[in-house]
PLY file of the C-alpha trace (Angstrom):
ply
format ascii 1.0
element vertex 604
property float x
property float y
property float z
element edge 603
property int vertex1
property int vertex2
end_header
5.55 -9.34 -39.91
5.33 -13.03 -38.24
8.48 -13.69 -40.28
9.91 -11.07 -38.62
8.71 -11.67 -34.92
9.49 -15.50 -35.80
13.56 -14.22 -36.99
14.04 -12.22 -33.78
12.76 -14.38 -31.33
15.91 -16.22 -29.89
17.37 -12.61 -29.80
14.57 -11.29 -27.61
14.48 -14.66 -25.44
17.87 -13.73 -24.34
17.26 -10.94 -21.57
15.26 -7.80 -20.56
17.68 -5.69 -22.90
17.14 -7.73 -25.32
13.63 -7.70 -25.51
13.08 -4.41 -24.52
15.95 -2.02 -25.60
17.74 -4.41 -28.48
20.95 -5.01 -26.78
21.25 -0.82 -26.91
22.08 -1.58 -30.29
19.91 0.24 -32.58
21.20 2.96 -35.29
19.73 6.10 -34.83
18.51 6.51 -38.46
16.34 2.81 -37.81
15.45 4.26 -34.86
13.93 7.92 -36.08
12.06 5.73 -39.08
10.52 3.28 -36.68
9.80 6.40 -34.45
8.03 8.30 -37.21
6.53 4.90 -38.27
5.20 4.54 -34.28
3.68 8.24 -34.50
1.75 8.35 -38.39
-0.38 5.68 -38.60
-3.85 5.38 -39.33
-4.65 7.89 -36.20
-2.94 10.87 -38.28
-4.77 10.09 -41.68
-7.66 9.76 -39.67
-7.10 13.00 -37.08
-4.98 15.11 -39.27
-7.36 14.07 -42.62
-10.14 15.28 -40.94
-8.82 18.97 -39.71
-7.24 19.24 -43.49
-11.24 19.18 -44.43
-11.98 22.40 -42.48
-8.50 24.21 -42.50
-6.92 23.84 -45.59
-2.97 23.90 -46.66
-2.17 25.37 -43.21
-3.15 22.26 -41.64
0.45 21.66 -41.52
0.86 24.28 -38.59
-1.28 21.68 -36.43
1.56 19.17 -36.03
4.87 21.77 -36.45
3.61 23.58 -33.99
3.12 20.34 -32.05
6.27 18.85 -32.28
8.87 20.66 -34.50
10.70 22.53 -32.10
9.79 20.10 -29.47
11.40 17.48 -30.99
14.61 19.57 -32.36
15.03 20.73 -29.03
15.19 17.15 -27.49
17.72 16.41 -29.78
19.86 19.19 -29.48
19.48 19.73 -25.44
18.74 16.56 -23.92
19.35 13.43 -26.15
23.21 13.09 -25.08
22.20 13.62 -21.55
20.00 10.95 -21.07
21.62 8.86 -23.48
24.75 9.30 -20.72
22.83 8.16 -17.53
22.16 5.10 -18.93
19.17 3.78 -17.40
17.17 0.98 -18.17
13.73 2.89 -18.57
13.54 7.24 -17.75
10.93 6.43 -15.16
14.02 5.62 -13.13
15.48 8.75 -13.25
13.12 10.36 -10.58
14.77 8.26 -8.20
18.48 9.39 -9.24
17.33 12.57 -9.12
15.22 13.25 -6.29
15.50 11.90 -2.55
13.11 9.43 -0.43
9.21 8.96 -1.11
8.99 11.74 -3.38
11.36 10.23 -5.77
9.30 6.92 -5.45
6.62 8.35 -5.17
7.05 10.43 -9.03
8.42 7.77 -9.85
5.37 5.41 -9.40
2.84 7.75 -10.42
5.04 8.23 -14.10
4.79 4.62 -14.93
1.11 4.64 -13.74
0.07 7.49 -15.85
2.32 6.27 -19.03
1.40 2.46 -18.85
-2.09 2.38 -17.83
-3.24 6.25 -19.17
-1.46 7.79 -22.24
-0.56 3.99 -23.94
-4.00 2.56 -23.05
-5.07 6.08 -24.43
-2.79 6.13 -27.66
-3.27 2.67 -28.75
-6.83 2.52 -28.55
-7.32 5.50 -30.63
-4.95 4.32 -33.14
-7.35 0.97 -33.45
-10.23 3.07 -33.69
-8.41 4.93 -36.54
-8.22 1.72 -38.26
-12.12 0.96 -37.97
-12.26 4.73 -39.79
-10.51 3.52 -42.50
-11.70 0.30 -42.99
-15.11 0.68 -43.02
-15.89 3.26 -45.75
-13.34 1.64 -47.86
-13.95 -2.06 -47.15
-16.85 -2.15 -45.86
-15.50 -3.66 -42.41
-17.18 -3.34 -38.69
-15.23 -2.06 -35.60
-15.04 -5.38 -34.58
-13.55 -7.02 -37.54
-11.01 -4.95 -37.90
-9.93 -5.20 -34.36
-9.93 -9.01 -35.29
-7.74 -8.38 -38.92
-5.20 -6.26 -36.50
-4.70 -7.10 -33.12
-3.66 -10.60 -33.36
-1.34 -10.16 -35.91
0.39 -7.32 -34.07
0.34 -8.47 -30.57
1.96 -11.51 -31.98
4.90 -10.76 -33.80
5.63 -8.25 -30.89
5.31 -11.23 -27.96
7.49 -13.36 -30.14
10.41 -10.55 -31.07
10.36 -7.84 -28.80
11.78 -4.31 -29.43
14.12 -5.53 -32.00
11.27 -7.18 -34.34
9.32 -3.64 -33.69
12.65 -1.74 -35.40
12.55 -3.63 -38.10
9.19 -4.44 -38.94
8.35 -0.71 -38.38
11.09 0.00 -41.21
9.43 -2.49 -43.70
5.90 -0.94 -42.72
6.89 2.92 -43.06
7.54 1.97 -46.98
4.81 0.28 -47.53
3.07 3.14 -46.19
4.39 5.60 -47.92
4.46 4.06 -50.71
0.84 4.09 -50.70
0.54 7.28 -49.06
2.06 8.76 -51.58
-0.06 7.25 -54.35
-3.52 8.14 -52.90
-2.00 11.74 -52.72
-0.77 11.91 -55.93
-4.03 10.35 -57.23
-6.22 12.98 -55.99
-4.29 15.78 -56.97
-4.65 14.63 -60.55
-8.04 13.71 -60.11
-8.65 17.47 -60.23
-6.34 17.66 -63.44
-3.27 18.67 -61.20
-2.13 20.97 -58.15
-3.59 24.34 -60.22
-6.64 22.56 -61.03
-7.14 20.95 -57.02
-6.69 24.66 -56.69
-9.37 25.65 -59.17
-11.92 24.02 -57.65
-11.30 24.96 -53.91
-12.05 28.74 -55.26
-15.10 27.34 -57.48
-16.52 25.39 -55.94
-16.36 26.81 -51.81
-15.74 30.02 -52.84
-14.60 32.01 -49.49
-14.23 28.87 -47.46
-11.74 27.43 -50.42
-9.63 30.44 -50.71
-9.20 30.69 -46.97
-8.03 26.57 -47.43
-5.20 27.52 -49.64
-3.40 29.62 -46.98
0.19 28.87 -45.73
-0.85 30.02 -42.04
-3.87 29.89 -39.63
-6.15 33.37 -39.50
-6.87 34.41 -36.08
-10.43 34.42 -36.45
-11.09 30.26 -37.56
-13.03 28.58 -35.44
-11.61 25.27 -35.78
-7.89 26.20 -36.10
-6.88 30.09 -35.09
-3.45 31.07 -34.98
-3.96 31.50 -31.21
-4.44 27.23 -30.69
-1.43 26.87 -32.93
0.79 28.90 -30.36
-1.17 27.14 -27.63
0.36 23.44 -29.15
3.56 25.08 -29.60
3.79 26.43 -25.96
1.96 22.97 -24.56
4.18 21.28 -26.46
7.52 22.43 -26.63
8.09 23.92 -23.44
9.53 21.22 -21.28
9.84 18.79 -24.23
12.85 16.62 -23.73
13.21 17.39 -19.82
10.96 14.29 -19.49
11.25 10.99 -21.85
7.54 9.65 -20.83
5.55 12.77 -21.58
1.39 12.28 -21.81
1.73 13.21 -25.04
2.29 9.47 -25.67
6.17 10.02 -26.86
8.19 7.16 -26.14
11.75 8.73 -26.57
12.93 7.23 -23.19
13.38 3.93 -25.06
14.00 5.38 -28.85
16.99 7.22 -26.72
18.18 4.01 -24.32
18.65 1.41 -26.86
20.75 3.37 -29.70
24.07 2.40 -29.57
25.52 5.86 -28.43
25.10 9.12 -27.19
25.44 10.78 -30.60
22.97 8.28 -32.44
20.37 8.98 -30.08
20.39 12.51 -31.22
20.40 11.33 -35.44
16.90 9.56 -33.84
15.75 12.73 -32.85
16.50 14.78 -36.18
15.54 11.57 -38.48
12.19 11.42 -36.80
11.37 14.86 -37.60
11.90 14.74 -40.96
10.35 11.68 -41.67
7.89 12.14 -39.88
6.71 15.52 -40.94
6.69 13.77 -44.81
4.42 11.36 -43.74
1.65 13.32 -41.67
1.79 15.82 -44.82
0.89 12.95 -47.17
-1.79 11.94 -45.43
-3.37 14.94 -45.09
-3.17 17.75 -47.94
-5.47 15.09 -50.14
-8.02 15.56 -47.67
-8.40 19.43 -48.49
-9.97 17.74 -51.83
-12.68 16.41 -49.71
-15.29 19.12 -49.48
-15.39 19.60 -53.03
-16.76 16.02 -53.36
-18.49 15.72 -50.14
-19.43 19.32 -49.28
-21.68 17.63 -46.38
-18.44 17.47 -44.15
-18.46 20.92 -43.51
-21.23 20.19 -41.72
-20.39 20.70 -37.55
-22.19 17.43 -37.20
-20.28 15.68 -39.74
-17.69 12.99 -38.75
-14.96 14.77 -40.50
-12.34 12.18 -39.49
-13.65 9.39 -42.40
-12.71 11.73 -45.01
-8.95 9.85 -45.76
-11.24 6.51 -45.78
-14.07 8.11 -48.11
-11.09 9.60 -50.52
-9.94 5.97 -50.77
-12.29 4.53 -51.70
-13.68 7.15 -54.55
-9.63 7.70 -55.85
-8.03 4.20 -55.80
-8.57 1.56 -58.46
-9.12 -2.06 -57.02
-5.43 -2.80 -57.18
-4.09 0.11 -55.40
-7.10 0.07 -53.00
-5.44 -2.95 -51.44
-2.03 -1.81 -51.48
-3.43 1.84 -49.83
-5.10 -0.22 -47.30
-2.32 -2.70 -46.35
-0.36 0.66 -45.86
-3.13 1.81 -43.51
-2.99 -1.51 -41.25
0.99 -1.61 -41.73
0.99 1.99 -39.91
-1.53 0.74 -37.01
0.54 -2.45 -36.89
3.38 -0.38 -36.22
1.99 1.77 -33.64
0.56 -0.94 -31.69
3.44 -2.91 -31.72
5.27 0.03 -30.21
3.13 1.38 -27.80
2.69 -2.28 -26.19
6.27 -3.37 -26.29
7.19 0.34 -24.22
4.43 0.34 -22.25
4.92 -3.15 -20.82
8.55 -2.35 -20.54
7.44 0.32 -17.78
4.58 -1.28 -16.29
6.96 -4.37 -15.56
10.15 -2.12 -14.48
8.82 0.34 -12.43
5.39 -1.06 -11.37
5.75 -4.66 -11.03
9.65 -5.06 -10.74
10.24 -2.12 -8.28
6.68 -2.67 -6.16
5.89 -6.40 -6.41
8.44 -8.73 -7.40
11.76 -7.51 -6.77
13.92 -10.45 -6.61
13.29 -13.24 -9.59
14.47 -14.92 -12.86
15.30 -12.86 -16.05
12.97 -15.85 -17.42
10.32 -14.56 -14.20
10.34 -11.06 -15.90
10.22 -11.44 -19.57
6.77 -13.59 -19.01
5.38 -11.08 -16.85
6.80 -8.16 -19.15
4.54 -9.92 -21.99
1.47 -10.23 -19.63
1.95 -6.67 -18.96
1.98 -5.69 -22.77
-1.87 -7.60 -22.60
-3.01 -5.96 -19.83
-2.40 -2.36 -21.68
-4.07 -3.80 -25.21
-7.41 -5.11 -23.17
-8.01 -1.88 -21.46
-7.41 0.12 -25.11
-10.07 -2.11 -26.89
-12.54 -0.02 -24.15
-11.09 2.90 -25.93
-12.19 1.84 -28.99
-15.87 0.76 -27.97
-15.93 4.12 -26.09
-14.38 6.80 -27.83
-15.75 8.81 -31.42
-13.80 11.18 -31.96
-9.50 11.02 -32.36
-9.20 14.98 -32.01
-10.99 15.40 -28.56
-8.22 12.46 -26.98
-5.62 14.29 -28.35
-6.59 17.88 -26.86
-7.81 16.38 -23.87
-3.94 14.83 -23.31
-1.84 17.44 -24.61
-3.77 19.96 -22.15
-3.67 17.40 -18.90
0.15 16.93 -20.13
1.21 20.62 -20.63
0.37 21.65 -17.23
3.66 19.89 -15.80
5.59 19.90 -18.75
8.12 23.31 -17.88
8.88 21.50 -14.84
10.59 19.19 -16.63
13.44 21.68 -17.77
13.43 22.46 -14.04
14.45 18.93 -13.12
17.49 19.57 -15.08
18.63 22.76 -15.21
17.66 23.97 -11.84
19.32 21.88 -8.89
16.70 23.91 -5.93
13.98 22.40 -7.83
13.04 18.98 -5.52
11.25 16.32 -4.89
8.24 18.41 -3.67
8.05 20.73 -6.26
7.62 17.92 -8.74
4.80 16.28 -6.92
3.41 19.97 -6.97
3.82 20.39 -10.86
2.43 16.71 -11.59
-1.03 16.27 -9.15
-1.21 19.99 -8.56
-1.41 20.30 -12.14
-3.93 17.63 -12.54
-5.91 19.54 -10.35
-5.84 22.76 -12.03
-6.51 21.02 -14.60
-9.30 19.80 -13.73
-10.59 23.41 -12.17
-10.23 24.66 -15.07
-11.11 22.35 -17.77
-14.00 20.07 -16.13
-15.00 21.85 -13.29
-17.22 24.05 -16.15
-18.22 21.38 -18.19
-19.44 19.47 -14.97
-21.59 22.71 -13.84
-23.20 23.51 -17.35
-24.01 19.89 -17.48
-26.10 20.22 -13.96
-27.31 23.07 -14.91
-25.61 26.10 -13.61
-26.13 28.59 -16.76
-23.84 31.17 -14.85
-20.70 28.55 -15.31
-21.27 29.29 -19.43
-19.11 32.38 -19.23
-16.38 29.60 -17.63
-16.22 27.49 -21.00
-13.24 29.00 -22.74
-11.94 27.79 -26.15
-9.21 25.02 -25.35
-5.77 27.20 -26.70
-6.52 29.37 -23.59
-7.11 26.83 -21.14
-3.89 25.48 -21.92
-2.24 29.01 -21.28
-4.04 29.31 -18.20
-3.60 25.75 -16.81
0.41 26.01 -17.37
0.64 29.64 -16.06
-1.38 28.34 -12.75
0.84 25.04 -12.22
4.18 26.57 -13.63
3.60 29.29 -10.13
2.35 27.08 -7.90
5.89 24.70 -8.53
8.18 27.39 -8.32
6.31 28.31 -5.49
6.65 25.00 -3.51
10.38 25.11 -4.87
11.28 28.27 -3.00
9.39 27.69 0.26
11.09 24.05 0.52
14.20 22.73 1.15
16.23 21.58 -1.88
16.64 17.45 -2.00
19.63 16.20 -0.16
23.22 17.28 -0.77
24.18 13.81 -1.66
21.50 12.85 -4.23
22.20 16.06 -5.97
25.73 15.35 -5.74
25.33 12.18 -7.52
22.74 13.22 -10.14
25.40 16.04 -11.02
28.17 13.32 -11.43
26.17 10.84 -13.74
24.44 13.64 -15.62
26.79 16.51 -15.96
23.45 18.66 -16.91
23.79 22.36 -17.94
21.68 24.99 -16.17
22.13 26.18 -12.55
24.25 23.93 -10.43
23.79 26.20 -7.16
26.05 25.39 -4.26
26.14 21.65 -5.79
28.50 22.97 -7.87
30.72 24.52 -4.72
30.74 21.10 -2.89
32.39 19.12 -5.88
34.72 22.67 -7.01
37.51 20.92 -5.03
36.99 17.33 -7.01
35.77 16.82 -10.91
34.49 19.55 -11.46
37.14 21.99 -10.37
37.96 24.96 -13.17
35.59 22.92 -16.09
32.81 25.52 -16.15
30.48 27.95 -14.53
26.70 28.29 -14.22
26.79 31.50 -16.00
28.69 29.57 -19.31
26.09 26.46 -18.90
23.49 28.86 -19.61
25.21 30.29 -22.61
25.42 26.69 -23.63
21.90 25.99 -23.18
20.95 29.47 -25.12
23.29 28.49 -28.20
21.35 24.93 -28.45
18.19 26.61 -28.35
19.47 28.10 -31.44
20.47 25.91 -33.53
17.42 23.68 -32.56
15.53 26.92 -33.97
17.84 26.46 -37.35
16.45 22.72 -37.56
13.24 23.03 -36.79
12.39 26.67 -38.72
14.08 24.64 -41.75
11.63 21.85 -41.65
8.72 23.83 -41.53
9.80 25.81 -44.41
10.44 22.33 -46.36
6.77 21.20 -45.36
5.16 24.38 -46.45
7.02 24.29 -49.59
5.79 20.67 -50.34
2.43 21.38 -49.09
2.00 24.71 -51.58
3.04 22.48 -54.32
-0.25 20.26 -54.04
-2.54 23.43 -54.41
-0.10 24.92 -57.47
1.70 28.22 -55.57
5.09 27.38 -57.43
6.53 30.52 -56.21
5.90 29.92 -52.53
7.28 26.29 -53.39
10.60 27.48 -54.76
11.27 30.24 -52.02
10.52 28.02 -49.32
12.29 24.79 -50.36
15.58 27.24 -50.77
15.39 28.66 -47.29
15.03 25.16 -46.08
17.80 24.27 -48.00
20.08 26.69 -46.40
19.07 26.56 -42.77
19.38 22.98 -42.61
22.96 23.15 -43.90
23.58 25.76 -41.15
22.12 23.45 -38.73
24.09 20.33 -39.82
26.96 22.13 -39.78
26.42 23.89 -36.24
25.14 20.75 -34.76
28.49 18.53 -33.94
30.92 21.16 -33.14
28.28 21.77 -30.17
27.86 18.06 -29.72
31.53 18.39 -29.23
30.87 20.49 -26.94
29.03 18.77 -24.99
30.76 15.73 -24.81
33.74 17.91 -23.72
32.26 17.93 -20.16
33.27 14.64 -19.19
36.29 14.72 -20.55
37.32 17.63 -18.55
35.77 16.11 -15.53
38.94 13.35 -15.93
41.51 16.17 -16.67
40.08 18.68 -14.26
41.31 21.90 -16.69
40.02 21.67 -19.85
36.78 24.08 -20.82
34.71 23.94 -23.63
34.03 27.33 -24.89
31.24 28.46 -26.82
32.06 29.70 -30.06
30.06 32.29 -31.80
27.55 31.14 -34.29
28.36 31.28 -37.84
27.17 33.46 -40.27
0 1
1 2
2 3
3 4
4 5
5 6
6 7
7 8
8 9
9 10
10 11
11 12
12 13
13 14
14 15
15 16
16 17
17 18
18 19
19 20
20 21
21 22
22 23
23 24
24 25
25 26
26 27
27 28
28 29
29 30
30 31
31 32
32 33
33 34
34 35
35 36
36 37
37 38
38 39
39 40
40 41
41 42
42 43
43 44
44 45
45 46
46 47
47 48
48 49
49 50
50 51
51 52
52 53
53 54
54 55
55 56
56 57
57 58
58 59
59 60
60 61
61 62
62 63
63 64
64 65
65 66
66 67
67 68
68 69
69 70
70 71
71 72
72 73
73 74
74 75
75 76
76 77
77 78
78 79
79 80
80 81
81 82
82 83
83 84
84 85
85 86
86 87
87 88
88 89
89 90
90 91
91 92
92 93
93 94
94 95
95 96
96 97
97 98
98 99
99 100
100 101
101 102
102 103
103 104
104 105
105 106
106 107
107 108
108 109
109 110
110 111
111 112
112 113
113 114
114 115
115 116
116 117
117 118
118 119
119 120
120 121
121 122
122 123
123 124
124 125
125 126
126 127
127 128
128 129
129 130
130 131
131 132
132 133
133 134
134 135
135 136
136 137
137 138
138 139
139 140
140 141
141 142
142 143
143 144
144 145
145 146
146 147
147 148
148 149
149 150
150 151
151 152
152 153
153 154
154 155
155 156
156 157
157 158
158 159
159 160
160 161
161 162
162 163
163 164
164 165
165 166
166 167
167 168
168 169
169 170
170 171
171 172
172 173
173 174
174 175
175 176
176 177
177 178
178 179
179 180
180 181
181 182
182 183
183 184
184 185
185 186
186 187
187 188
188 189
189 190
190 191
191 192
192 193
193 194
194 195
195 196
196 197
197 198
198 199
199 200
200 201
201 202
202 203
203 204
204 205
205 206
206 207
207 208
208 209
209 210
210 211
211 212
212 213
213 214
214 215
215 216
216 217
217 218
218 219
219 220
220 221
221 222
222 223
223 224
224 225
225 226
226 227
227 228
228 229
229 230
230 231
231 232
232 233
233 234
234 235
235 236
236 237
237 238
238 239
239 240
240 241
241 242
242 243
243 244
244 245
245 246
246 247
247 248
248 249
249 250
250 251
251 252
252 253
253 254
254 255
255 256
256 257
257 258
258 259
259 260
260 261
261 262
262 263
263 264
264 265
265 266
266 267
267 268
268 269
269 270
270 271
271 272
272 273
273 274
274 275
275 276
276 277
277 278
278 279
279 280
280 281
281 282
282 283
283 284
284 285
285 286
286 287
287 288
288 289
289 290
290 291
291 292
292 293
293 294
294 295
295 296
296 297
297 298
298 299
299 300
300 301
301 302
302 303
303 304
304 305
305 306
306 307
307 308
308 309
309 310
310 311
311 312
312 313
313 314
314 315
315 316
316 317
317 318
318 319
319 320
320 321
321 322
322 323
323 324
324 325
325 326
326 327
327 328
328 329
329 330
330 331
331 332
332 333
333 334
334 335
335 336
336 337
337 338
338 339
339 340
340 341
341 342
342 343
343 344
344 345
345 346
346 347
347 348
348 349
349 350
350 351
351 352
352 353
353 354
354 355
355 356
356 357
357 358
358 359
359 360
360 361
361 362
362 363
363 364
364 365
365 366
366 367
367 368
368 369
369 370
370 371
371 372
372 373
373 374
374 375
375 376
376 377
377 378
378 379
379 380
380 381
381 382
382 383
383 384
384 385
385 386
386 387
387 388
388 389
389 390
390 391
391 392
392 393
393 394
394 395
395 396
396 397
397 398
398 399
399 400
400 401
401 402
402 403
403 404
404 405
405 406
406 407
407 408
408 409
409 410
410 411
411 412
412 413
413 414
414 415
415 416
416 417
417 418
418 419
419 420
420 421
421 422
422 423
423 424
424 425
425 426
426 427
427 428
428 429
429 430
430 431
431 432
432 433
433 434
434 435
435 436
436 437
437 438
438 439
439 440
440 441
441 442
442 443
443 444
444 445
445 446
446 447
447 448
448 449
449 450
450 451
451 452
452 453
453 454
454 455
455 456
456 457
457 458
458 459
459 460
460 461
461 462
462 463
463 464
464 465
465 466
466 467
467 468
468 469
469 470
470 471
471 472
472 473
473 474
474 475
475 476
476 477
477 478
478 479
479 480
480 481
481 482
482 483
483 484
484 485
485 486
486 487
487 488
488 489
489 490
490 491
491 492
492 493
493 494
494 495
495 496
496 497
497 498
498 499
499 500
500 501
501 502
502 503
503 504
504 505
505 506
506 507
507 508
508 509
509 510
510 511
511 512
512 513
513 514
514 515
515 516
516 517
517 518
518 519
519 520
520 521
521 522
522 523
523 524
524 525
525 526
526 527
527 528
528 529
529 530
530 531
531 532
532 533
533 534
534 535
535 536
536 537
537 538
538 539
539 540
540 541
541 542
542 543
543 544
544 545
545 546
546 547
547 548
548 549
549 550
550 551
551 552
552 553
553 554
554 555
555 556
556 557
557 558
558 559
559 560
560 561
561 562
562 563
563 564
564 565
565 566
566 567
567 568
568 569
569 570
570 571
571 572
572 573
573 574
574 575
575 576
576 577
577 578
578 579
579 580
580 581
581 582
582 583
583 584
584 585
585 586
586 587
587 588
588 589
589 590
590 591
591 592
592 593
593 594
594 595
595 596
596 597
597 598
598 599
599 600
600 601
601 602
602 603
């Protein structure tokens, strides 16, 4: 990884782009793998090893609820947009698209909440994830392992920038798979192969090990009811793409801004999914093995999340122990790499560039842009001296972060939502929020035995908190005026968004966008992409329950599944450009003012 950051360093000394985007150079297969790289690392064995213990094969419906859709959606619906608008980070789109101190105002409060919160938050838990590992298997302490990582990671990222993070991230997803795929494969055959892992679920936790092998979550588990799966699916995918810096910790603004075109930002999308989705699943059906040899981790008390690190180290010889754990580290590498390289890219562009320092050097910025990347790794090491547990940061952002998120389809598909409205759906969010999430907590903890009735499973609270906030924008929306004909007028003309174009659309009928399209056939657009996102996703999750049945021996489930993922990806491959055609239609009538791009039925 040095010889990497060592390779790419001229390249990154060269400018900003450079260092931060890659000279918007990037294909968007290398960028999906180094994506998916970024997003499984040591975290998700960790996180998504230790639900596998209490859930089961259906474990799989924690992260394809979380980001299948989500993510298929992006690609299909909002990729080519912001691809289009160019932008050097999507922090700077508040200001393009809403007026005054508003605009700055989201636009501040963005790069606060993504440099300082969800990247402080994200890479310290991934760190921490690495101390899980580590010390079962190796016997290593917190602190040395921060010592074995950071160094090596902050380094080769300070010397080659985002390019160095591409490519190193591509060399570290195969060395993690690679052993991924070997502790998985291991453990199945441990237990004399996928019917015998089976076998001994049913023998051995009798009612609690046949509930494991299910495809889908009951509604009655505590840990994982179908009801918090629809709760990650709502939190999640409503809004998704509408806003490239979600809390979530995605980092699609700059996966999206530094592929060389409109159409390769959307291959990112897709490629992430799939590998992606691979990767999270190898990590975590061997932990459904865990109970059988350490039935203590049912235990509530138990520390669930060492269970990838405990398999390790009773599964792996000596010589594949090292080659499972320098897959572990290569993921958290990864991860930290990318979390520090975007993270300083926004603290320095829209903090520090836009509020501080405005006029210096290229030189000025790229040594404050690497300052800022050590700012955000000193304030995650106090997440990792002061957090225990990976799941509880995870629920804790998606539900602060799905309070806003279906204001961000609003921003683009809804020209009377403004600047004010926003503010309302971000901080008036927050608060609800915290009403409804802390306030409870707070008054059990001083006492008040009537606030019990107040503590609701989390699933719910998100419903509530995004019902609440989603009202209370649309509310602030109506009873306001709508930002500024002008700023509208130029978002409209850089963008070219779908969705409701209002009287915006009237004021430019006489110029571009005279006879191109209608409000009414936007929406039809937006509805068929919706679609065929559905296609993609539904197919993936059909391909990860098939491979995830196959570990626990239910060939028949295996074979029908794999076939219907077959055949709805085709559908969606083959669906997918003629409505990227589509798409990219728009401008082109903008130039000849009389073309239209209709919408042709879907195919059978």
């Amino acid at each position: 990884m040095l010889g990497v950051g060592l390779y790419y360093r001229r390249y990154a000394e060269q400018g900003l782009e450079n260092f931060f985007l890659a000279g918007r150079s990037v294909p968007g297969w290398l960028n999906g793998v180094s994506y998916a790289a970024a997003m499984v690392s040591a975290d998700a064995a960790t996180a998504y090893g230790g639900l596998a213990v209490v859930t089961g094969v259906f474990v799989c419906w924690w992260y394809l609820s979380r980001f299948a859709v989500a993510l298929f959606v992006g690609a299909v619906l909002f990729a080519l947009f912001w691809r289009r608008l160019n932008l050097f980070t999507s922090m700077e789109f508040y200001e393009l698209r809403f007026t005054g101190k508003p605009a700055a105002l989201m636009r501040l409060w963005i790069a606060f909440r993504t440099s300082f919160i969800a990247m402080t938050a994200w890479t310290g838990i991934t760190l921490l994830a690495a101390s899980k590992i580590l010390g079962p298997t190796v016997g290593l302490t917190t602190t040395q392992t921060m010592l074995l990582v950071v160094p090596v990671s902050f380094t080769y990222i300070f010397l080659s920038g985002y390019k160095g993070v591409v490519v190193s991230n591509f060399l570290q997803m195969a060395i993690f798979l690679l052993g991924a795929c070997c502790l998985a494969l291991l453990t199945v055959f441990h237990f004399g192969g996928p019917t015998g892992l089976a076998t001994a679920l049913l023998t051995e936790l009798g009612h609690t090990g046949a509930q494991m092998l299910r495809s889908f979550p009951p509604m009655d588990h505590p840990i994982f009811p179908l009801a918090a799966a629809l709760a990650w699916l709502l939190g999640q995918t409503i809004g998704y793409g509408g806003d490239a810096a979600p809390m979530g910790g995605a980092m699609e603004g700059q996966r999206i801004l530094s592929t060389r075109s409109a159409r390769q930002a959307v291959v990112m999308y897709v490629v992430t999914a799939v590998t992606m989705f691979t990767l999270v699943l190898l990590v975590s059906i061997p932990c459904i093995a865990a109970p059988i040899l350490w039935p203590s981790l049912l235990n509530p008390s138990a520390d669930r999340e060492l269970a990838y690190g405990l398999l390790m180290k009773q599964m792996l010889p000596p010589g594949a122990m090292g080659l499972v754990a320098a897959a572990m580290l290569a993921g958290v590498m990864s991860t930290v790499a990318d979390n520090l390289n975007f993270g300083g890219q926004v603290m320095l562009h829209d903090i520090y560039r836009r509020w501080i320092v405005r006029q210096a050097s290229e030189r000025h910025y790229l040594v404050a842009g690497k300052l800022c990347m050590l700012v955000i790794l000193a304030l995650a090491m106090t997440v990792v001296y002061h957090t225990r547990i990976i799941f509880d940061v995870a629920v804790f952002m998606l539900q602060l972060s799905s309070a806003e998120l279906p204001a961000n389809w609003a921003q683009w598909w809804w020209w009377r939502f403004n600047g004010k409205a926003r503010i309302a759906a971000s901080f008036g969010g927050g608060a609800i929020f915290c009403l409804v999430v802390l306030v409870p907590k707070l008054l059990v903890s001083l006492g008040a035995a009537w606030a019990q009735v107040l503590l609701i499973p989390w699933w719910y609270q998100t419903f509530i908190v995004m019902g609440l906030t989603t009202a209370l924008w649309v509310s602030v929306a109506l009873l306001t005026q709508p930002d500024s004909p002008q700023v509208l007028e130029n978002f409209y003309r850089q963008a070219r968004p779908l969705g409701s174009g209002g009287p915006v659309r009237d004021q430019l009928a006489h110029g571009a966008f005279a006879g191109v399209r209608t409000s009414g056939h936007d929406w039809s657009l937006i509805g068929r992409g919706f679609l065929i996102a559905l296609l993609g996703s539904v197919g993936v999750m059909f391909y990860i329950l098939g491979v995830s049945n196959w570990f626990v021996g239910s060939n028949g489930l295996v074979v029908a599944s794999l076939m219907v993922a077959t055949v709805l990806f085709a559908v969606f491959l083959r669906q997918l450009p003629a409505y990227l055609d589509c798409l990219e239609a728009i401008p082109k009538a903008l130039e000849t003012q009389g073309e239209t791009c209709a919408a042709p039925p879907m195919e059978k």
